[in-house]
Structure formats: structure tokens, C-alpha cells
C-alpha positions, -999 to +999 in steps of 0.1 A: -482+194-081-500+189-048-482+211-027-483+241-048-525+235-052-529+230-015-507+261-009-529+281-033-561+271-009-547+280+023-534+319+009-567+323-006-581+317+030-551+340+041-560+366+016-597+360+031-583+367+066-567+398+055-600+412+040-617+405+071-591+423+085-574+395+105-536+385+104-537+364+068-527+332+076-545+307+062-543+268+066-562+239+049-557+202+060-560+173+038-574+141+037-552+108+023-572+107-007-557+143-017-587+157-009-591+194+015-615+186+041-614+217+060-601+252+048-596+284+073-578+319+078-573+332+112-609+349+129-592+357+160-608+395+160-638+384+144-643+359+173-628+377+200-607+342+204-571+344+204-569+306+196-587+313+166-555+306+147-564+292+110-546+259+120-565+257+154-597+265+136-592+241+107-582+214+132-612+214+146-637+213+113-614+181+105-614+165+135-649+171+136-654+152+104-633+126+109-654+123+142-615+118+160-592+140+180-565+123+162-557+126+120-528+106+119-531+104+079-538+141+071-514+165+065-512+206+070-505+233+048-505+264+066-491+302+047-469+308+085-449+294+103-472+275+132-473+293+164-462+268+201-502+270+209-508+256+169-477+233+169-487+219+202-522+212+188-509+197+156-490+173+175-521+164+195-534+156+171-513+136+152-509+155+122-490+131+098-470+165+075-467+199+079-460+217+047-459+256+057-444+286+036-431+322+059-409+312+084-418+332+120-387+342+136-411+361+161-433+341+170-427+304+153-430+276+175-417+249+149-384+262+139-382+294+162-392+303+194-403+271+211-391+245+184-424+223+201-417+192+184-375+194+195-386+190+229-389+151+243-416+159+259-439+160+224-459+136+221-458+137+182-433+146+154-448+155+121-431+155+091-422+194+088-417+206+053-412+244+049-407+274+021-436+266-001-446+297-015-429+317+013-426+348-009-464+348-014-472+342+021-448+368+033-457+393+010-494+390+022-482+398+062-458+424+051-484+442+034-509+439+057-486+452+088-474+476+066-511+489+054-517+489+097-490+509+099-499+531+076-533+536+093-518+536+129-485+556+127-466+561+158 
């Protein structure tokens, strides 16, 4: 099943993130032909970037190889909920599917929060598919907040 294999990529690049000691979210985007053509977890400590959101940063190594702004025939999948700054971006660039597994009632800009791609003013609406393999993805950020916790207490 595609979606389960894709979904295993992007929270190994979420488990990645998490080791590097980033928030683990992890996205991969993939070509027509079912094949990943660019993998990332969030660097945004690593880079000092806060738009170093895995789906930002995976945008860019696609759209780099594509040698387009635009991948209107690649999809997303993406461990969290993406953020209005990621949504925004996706729809820029003309993501075709969004396939993502923990919902963000925080901070979610696709469902929650800003619900970017509700508003007429997008200038693209994916396809937006969501709960694949949301108990993995959210037991990777609740133990990862919880081990910060730990190591931070009030």
C-alpha cells in the first residue's frame, strides 16, 4: 500500500528530527511515478530558521529538482498536521494531495487554526487526506514534549 510506505519514510525522517533534537515531523513528497524525490524532518534549531519546517524544506529539494516552483502532480505526506506558513506553501506550489497523520489542534493550518485552503483567497486546494498513521506520528511528539519536559520542569 502506498500510503502506509510513504508514511513510513516521512516518520523515519521525523524520528531523525527528534534525534537531532528537533520537533519530529517529517515529510517526504512524491513524484507521479511513485517514486520519493525529496525526504526531510524539521532543522529549524539546527538552522536557526524557523521556516525550516520538514514540508518547507522538502519543498524546496523538489521544486529544485523538478527545476519548477509548481509540482502540480506530486503529492505530500507529512507525520503533522501542516502549519498556515507550510499549508500556504503547499498551495503555492500546487501540491496535487496531502496525505498527513497527527492532527494540530494548536497550531494546524489545514483543518485547525487558519483552515488556509477554506479561505477564497487560496490560490490552490489540494486534495487533503488525513489520519495515516496518526497514532505513530503522535506518539513520536508526545514523547518528545514529554522527554522536554522531563528535562525542563517548571
Amino acid at each position: 500500500m502506498m500510503f502506509r510506505t510513504h508514511m513510513t519514510q516521512a516518520l523515519a525522517e521525523a524520528r531523525a528530527a527528534a534525534d537531532r533534537g528537533e520537533v519530529p515531523v517529517g515529510a517526504v513528497i512524491v513524484a507521479p511515478d511513485g517514486q520519493i524525490v525529496s525526504a526531510a524532518g524539521n532543522r529549524t534549531r539546527e538552522l536557526n530558521d524557523p521556516t525550516a519546517h520538514a514540508e518547507i524544506l522538502a519543498l524546496r529539494t523538489a521544486c529544485a529538482a523538478a527545476g519548477s516552483e509548481r509540482l502540480p502532480d506530486h503529492d505530500l505526506y507529512v507525520t503533522l498536521e501542516p502549519c498556515a506558513m507550510c499549508a500556504a506553501a503547499l498551495a503555492a506550489a500546487r501540491i496535487r494531495r496531502i496525505y498527513y497523520g497527527a492532527a494540530d489542534p494548536k497550531s494546524g493550518g489545514v483543518a485547525h487554526g487558519a483552515r488556509v485552503f477554506s479561505h477564497k483567497q487560496a490560490h490552490h486546494i489540494p486534495e487533503v487526506y488525513d489520519g495515516i498513521a496518526d497514532e505513530e506520528a503522535a506518539a513520536l511528539l508526545k514523547a518528545f514534549f514529554a522527554a522536554r519536559r522531563q528535562d525542563f520542569p517548571d
